[in-house]
N, C-alpha and C positions, 0 to 999 in steps of 0.2 A: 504493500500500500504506500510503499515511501516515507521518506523520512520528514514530511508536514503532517502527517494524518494518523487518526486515532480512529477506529470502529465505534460509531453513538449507534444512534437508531430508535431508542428507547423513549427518546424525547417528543417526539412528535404528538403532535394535541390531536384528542380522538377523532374532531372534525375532518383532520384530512383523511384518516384511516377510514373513514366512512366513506370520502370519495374515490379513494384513489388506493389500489392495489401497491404498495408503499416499497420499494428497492432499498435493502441497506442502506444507512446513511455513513458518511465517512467525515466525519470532523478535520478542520486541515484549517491549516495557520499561515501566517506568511512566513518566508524565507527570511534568515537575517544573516546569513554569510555573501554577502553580495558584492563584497566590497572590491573583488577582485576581477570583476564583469566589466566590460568595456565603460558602462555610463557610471557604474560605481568609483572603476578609475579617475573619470573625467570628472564628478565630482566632486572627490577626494582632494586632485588638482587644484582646483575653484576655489575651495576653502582655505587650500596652505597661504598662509601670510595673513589671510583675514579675521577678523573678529565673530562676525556674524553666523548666527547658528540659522539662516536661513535665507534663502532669495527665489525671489520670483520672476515671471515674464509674463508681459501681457499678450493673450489670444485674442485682440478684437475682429481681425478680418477670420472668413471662413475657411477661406483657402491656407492659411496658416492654420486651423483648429485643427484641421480635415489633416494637416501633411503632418501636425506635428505627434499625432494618433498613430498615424501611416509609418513615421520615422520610428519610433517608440518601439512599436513591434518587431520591425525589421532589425532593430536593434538589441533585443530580448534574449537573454543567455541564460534567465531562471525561471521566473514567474512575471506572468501577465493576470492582473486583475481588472477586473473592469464591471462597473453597477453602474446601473442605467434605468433609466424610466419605463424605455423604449427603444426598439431597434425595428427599421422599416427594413421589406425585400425591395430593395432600391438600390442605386448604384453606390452608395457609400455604403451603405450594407452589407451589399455581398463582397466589397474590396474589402473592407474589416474583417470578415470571414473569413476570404482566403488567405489575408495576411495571418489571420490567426490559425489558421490550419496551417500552412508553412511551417510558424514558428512551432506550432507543436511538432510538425515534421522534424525540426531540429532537436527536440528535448525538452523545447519548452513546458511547464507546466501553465495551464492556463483556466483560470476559475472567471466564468461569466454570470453572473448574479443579476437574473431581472425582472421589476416588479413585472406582476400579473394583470394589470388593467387593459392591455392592449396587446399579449403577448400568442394570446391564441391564434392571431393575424401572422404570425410564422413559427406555428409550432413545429409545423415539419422540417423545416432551415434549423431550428435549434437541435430540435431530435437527432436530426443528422448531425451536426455537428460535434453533438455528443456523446458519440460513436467514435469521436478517436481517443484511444487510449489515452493522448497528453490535456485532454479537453474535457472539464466536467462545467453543465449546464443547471443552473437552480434558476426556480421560481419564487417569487418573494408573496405570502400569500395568496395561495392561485384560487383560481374560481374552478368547479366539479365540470368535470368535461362531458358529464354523461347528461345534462340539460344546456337550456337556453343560458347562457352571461344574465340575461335579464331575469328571470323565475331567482338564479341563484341567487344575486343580487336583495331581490324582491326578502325572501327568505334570510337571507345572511345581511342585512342593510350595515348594524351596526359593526360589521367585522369587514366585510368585504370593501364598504366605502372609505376604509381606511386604507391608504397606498403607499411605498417605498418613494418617493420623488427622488432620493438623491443620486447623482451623475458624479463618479471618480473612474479613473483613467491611470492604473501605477504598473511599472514595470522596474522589475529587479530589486523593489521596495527600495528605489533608488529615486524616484522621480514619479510625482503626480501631476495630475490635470484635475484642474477641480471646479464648477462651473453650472452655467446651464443647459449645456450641448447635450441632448438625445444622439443617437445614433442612429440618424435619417439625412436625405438630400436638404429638407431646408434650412438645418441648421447650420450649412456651410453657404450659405449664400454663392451658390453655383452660375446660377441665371437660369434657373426655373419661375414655374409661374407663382409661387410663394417662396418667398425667402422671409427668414428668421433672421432681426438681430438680435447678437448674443454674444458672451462673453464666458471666458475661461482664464484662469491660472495655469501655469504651469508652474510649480514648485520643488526646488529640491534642499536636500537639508532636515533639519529636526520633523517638520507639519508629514514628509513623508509616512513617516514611520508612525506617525496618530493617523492619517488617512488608512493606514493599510492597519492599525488595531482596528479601525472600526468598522474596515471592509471583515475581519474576521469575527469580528461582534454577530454582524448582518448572516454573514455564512454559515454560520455555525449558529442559528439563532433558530428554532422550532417552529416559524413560518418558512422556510424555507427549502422547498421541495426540490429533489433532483427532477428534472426535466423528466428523466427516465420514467416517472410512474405515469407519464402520458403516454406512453409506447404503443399500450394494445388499444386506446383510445382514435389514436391520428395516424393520418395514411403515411408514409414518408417515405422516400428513400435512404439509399446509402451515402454514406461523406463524398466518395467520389463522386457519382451520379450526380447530387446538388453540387459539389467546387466545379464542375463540368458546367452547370448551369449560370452557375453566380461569374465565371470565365466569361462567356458568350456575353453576358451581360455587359458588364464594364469592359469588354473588349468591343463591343458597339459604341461603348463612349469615349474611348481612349485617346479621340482627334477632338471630342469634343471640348464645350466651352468648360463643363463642370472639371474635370480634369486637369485641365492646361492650369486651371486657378490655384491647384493644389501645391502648396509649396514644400517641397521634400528636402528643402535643406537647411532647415532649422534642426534637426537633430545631429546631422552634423557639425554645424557649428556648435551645438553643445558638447557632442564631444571632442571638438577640436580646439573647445575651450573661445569658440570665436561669439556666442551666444551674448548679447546683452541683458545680465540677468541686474537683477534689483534687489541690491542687499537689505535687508529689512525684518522686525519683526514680526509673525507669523502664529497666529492662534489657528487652531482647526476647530470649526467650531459645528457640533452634528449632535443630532436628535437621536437617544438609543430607539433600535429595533421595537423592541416593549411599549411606546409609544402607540403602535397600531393596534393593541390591547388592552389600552388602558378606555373605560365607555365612561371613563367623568369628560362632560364636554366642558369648557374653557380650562383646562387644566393646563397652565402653561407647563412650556415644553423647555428643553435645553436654549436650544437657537432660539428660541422666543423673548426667553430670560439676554440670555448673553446682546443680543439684539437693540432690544430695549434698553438696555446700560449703555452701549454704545451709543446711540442713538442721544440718550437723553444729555451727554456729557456737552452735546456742541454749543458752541461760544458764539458762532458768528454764520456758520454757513451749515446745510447740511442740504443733500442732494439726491434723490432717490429715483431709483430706475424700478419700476414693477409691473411688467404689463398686465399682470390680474390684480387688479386695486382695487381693493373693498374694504375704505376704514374702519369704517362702522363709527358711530358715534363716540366711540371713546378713542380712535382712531382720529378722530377730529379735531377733539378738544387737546389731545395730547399733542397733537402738531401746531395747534392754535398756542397752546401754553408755551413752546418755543418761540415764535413769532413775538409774542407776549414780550418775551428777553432779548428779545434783539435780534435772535438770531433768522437770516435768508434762508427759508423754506423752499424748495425748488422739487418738484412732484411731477414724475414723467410715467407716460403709460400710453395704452393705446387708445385710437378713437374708434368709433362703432365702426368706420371704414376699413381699420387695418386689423382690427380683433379677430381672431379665429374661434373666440367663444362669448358670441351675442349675450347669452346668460349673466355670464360676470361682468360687462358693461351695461345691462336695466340695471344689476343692482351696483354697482360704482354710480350710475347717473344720480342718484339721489343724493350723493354726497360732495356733488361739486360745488353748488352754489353756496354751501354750508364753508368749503373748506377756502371757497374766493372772496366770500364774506369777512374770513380769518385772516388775508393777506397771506395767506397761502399761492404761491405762482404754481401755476398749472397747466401740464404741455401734454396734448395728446398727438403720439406719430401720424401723419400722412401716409397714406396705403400708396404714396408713391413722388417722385421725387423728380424723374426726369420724366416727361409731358413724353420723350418716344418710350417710353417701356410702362407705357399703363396697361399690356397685358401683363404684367408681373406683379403681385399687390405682396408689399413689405409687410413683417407683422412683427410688432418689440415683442422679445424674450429673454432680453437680460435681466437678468436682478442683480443691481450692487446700488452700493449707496456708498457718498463721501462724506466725512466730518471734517469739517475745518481747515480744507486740503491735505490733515497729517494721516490719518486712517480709511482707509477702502475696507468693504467689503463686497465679495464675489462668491454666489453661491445659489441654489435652488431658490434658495426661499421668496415668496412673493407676499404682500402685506394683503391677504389675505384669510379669511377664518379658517380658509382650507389646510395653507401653512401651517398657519397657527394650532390649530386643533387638533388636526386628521389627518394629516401626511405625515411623514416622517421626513425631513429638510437637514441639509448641510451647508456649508460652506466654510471661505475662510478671509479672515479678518487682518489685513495688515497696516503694521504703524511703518508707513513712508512718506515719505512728502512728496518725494518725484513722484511714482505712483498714484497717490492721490490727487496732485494738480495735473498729471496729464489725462487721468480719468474724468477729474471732473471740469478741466478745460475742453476737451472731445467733446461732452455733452454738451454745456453752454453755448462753445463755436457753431454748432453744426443743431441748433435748433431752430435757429432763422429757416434752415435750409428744408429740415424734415418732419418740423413738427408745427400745429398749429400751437398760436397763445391763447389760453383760454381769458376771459373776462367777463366782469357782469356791466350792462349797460344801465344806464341815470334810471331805467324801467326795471331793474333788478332782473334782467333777462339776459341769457347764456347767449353770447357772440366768440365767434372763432376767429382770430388775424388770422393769415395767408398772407407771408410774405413771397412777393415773387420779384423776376429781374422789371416789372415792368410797375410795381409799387407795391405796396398794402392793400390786401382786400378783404374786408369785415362780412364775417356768413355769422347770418340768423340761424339756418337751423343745421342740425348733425350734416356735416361739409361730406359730400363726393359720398352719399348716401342714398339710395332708392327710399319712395313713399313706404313701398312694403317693409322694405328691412326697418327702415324705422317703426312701423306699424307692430310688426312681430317682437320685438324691443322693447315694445312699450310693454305689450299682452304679459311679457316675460317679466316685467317690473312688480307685477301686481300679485305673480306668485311667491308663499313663502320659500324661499331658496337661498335665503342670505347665508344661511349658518353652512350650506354646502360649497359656497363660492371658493 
């Protein structure tokens, strides 16, 4: 069984034994002799002469997210871990896959851990996958394969509607990526007809090694099902048979635009030591597993806690990225009570144009005019930016926020109840000033460009600027929105849905 893992099995809650014919379970740890692996080298490197137990790089474009994922693996001489929301059959998909069949080809060991809200969309891609001996596949709370997602759901509400959010990315327990990136085409912003902005870390140093405890927390945690007990449930083939198919795939798109964007030599520059990294301090900051068992609703959480202290410390500036915003009334007043003290509120997220979930913008709508009231600034994204690419509608998915230019954070979590309450959320927190002021100068510059300003008019009514090259244009109602969409928006406002936002 190797020298990470231990025979459990015993542990599993009777719920799933009732759904799922249950395959031994094998307990397994991260690696911690690593240091003698190419990126361990390279890191080891980085730190002689320095002080700092930690440094960072920023992911904001996609084509870096995408290559430095890509580099990572091809680089992999022990273990690949990787937790995710979500993984699409798409072309960043299946090139993640085959990279990661590869490295297993080499020896690699590779543990993929991913929640269950959307994962029966490639049960058969996982199944396979976890057919090769160097590659085991878990689900994080799975839903019963032998009914409807929806009956299970219906019946399981307070179990099942709670989800794994958090996305880590670590290899050789040398180097993480930590962030809001899924493992799908629009999170790299390719030049598809949806693209995600969004934002990742890459970390190496001390937060490593807390990233990869709490990926083994998650692993080794009694929601967490090997893939395998779907087996006799879903049709599949073999590893070859799908890396055959997932080839074919990304070998159609190999001249294309998504690809070309990809940049694969960012991991080389890290291990050539050529990498601009950001020395800095570095908290990891994540929700335990036990979160999605706990049925006390407002029970604050780790990241909720830690967040909130953050947050409340700023003196002068604070800056927030959330594309599912729902403050809620206490949400409001707590952002008002800053404002109160002096300090520049700045509040970004999406508008009913670029949202991908109508639901959580009825109920954010309610709390704008409350929070523009407060002197709260308030900037919702543009579903599009350049006037020739309005078949591609942009949609914000980052979540970070800045304090005072000295502290960033980057991570899952969105200021929502859903965050808050019911997901389980990570991320991570760094005190740097470069970092901070060039995060939150990217934001500030580049809102003229991509987002409207929200305001209330002398009539206490919601107005959108629209700056463009030809001036200022002031829209009355939800900007670059059909009747119906806004019609369906509203119907959606008036149901109780706040507390699932």
């Amino acid at each position: 069984m190797g020298m990470f893992s231990t025979l459990v099995g015993s542990r599993l809650p009777p719920r799933y034994q009732r759904f799922f014919k249950l395959p031994p379970r094998v307990e397994s740890f991260k690696s911690s002799d690593t240091a003698d692996t190419a990126i361990g080298k390279a890191v080891a490197k980085w730190f002689e002469g320095r002080e700092a137990t930690a440094a960072v790089y920023r992911l904001d474009a996609g084509g870096d997210a995408l290559g430095a994922r890509i580099g990572l693996i091809a680089r992999a001489e022990r273990t690949i871990d990787i937790q995710s929301y979500l993984i699409k059959d798409d072309v960043s998909g299946n090139l993640i896959a085959m990279q990661l069949a590869a490295a297993a080809d080499r020896g690699v060991r590779v543990r993929l851990l991913m929640d269950d809200a959307l994962t029966d969309e490639v049960d058969a891609g996982l199944l396979s996958l976890d057919q090769h001996a160097n590659i085991e596949v878990r689900v994080f709370n799975p839903f019963p394969r032998r009914r409807s997602r929806f009956i299970s759901l219906l019946a399981n509400f307070n179990i099942l509607n709670r989800r794994m959010h958090n996305k880590t990315f670590t290899v050789d327990n040398q180097v993480t990526i930590v962030g809001g990136r899924n493992l799908a085409d629009e999170y790299y912003q390719t030049g598809g007809t949806t693209e995600f902005i969004d934002e990742d870390l890459l970390a190496i140093g001390s937060p490593v090694d807390e990233v990869s405890d709490g990926f083994d927390e998650y692993w080794n945690s009694p929601e967490a099902i090997p893939v395998s007990a779907f087996d006799r449930l879903v049709a599949h083939g073999g590893v070859k048979e799908s890396l055959q198919e997932a080839r074919k795939l990304v070998d159609a798109h190999r001249d294309g635009p998504f690809l070309r964007e990809v940049n694969s030599d960012l991991i080389d520059d890290l291990v050539a030591n050529k990498l601009d990294l950001i020395e800095a301090g570095v908290e990891v900051v994540q929700d335990h597993p036990d979160k999605v068992r706990s049925l006390i609703r407002h029970e604050p959480s780790a990241s909720l806690e830690y967040l909130r202290k953050m947050v409340s410390a700023a003196e002068r500036e604070l800056i927030v990225i959330s594309p599912y915003f729902v403050p809620q009334q206490q949400g409001v007043d707590f952002f008002a009570s800053l404002v109160q003290r002096g300090v520049r509120v700045v509040i970004v997220t999406n508008s009913l144009a670029s949202t991908n979930h109508k639901s959580v913008h009825a109920v954010y709508a309610r709390y704008r005019k409350p929070l523009l009231s407060h002197g709260i600034e308030l900037y919702e994204l543009r579903p599009w930016y350049d006037s020739t690419r309005m078949d591609r509608t942009l949609t914000l998915h980052s979540k970070v926020a800045t304090v005072d230019r000295r502290r960033a954070f980057v991570g899952s979590f969105n200021l929502d109840p859903r965050s808050l309450y019911l997901n389980t959320e990570m991320g991570i927190a760094v005190e740097s000033e470069q970092l901070a002021n060039d995060i939150a100068d990217s934001i500030l510059n580049t809102l003229p460009v991509y987002a409207y300003a929200l305001s209330l008019s002398k009539k206490n009514k919601l107005q959108w600027k629209l700056s463009t090259a030809g001036g200022d244009e002031v829209i009355t109602t939800e900007p670059h929105t059909s009747l119906r969409r806004r019609f369906l928006t509203k119907l959606m406002s008036l149901l109780p849905i706040e507390g699932q936002m």
